[in-house]
C-alpha positions in Angstrom: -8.5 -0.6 -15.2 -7.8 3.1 -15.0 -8.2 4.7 -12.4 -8.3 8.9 -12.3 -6.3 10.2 -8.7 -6.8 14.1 -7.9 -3.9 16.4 -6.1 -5.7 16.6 -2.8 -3.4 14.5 -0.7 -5.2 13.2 3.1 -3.0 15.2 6.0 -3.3 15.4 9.9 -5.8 18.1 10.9 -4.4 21.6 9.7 -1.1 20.4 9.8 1.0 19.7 6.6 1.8 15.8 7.7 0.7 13.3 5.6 -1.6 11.2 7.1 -0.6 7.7 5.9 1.8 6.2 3.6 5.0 8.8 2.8 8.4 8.3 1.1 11.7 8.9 2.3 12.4 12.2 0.5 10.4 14.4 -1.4 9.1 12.0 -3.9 5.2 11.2 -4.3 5.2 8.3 -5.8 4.2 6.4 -2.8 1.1 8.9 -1.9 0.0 8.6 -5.5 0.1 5.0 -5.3 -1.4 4.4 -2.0 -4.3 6.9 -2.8 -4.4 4.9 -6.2 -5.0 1.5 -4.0 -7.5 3.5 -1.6 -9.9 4.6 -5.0 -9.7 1.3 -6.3 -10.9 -0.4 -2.9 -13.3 2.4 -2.3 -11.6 4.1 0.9 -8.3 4.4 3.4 -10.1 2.2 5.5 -10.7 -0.9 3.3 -6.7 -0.8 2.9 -5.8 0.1 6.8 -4.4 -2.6 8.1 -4.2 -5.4 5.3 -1.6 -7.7 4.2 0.9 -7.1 2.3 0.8 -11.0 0.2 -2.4 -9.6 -0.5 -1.6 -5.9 -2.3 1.4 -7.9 -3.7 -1.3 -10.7 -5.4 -3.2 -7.8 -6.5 -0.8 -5.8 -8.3 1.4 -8.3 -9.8 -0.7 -11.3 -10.5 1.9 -13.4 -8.3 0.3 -15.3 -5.9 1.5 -13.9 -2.5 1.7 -16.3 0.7 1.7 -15.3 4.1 4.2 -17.1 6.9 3.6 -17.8 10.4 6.9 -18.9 11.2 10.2 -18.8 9.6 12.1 -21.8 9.7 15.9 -22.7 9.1 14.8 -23.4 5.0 12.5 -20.4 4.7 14.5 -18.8 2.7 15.5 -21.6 0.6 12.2 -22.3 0.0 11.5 -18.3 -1.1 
């Protein structure tokens, strides 16, 4: 899939902060991405809020679990 992102990047009314998802420094990597993930689910909204086993499933082919507890072998299990 290919999927075409513009250089219009989603900020807080007329301010210059970014409205969702921002790196550490000055990198834009992580804006280009999630606007990348927005276009391909359609909006901000349909990605507002999900899981994270889920983007993880999506982007890697791994299947992605979700826990509701960790336990003393969680991580021996991971």
């Amino acid at each position: 899939m290919q999927v075409v992102v513009d250089d219009k990047i989603v900020c807080l009314g007329d301010t210059d902060e970014i409205a969702f998802a921002a790196a550490n420094g000055c990198e834009l990597w992580v804006i280009l991405l999630e606007k990348m993930w927005a276009k391909i689910h359609s909006c901000y909204d349909r990605i507002a809020g999900g899981w994270e086993f889920e983007t993880i499933r999506d982007l890697t082919g791994a299947p992605g679990y979700y826990l509701t507890s960790i336990e003393n072998d969680t991580f021996d299990l991971i």
